[in-house]
N, C-alpha and C positions, 0 to 999 in steps of 0.2 A: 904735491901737497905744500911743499915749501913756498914755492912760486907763489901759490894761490893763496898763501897767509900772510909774505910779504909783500903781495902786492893788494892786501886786502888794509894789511898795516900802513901802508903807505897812503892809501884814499883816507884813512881816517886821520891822520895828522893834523888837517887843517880844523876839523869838528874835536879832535881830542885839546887843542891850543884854546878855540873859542869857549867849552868844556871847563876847562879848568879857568879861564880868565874870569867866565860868568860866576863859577862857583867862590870867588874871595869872600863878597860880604857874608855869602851863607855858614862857610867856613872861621870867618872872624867873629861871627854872632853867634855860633857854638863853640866855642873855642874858650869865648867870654865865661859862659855857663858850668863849665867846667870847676868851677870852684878855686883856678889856680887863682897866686896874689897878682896886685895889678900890674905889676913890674913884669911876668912872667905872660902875661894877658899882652903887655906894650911888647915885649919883644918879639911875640907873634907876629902879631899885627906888622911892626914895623919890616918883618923878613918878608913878608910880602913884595916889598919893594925890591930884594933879591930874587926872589924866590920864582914870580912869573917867567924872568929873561935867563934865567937857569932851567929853568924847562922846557922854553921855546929852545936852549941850545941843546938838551937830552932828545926831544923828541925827534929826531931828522928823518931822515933817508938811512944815515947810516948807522940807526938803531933800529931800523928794519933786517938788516944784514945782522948785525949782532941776534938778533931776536932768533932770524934765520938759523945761522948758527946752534945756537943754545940751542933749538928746535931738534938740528938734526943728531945734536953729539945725545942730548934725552933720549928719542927713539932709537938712535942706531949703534948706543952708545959710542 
């Protein structure tokens, strides 16, 4: 089972990266909506610019092994 969820983790990295990139405007356009002030609204927006290539370095290969991990100390404690 591990095997078969990290190597399932691992085929979706590339669609979970495009995923997340596609979803910014829809995220900054709700985010808007929210009611916060504009300054709170700007500094959203502006962490985007962090925030993508900070993901692309969470998402790897070796957040598939972590994943693994966590997987197995859950069930097996």
């Amino acid at each position: 089972m591990i095997s078969k969820g990290r190597s399932k983790y691992l085929r979706k990295i590339p669609t979970m990266h495009a995923n997340y990139v596609a979803s910014e405007e829809y995220a900054k356009a709700n985010y808007a909506k929210t009611g916060f002030k504009d300054s709170v609204v700007a500094a959203y927006n502006a962490a985007w610019v962090d925030m993508k290539p900070n993901y692309k370095a969470k998402v790897t290969p070796a957040a598939a092994d972590k994943w693994a991990a966590n997987w197995k100390a859950k069930m097996f404690g």
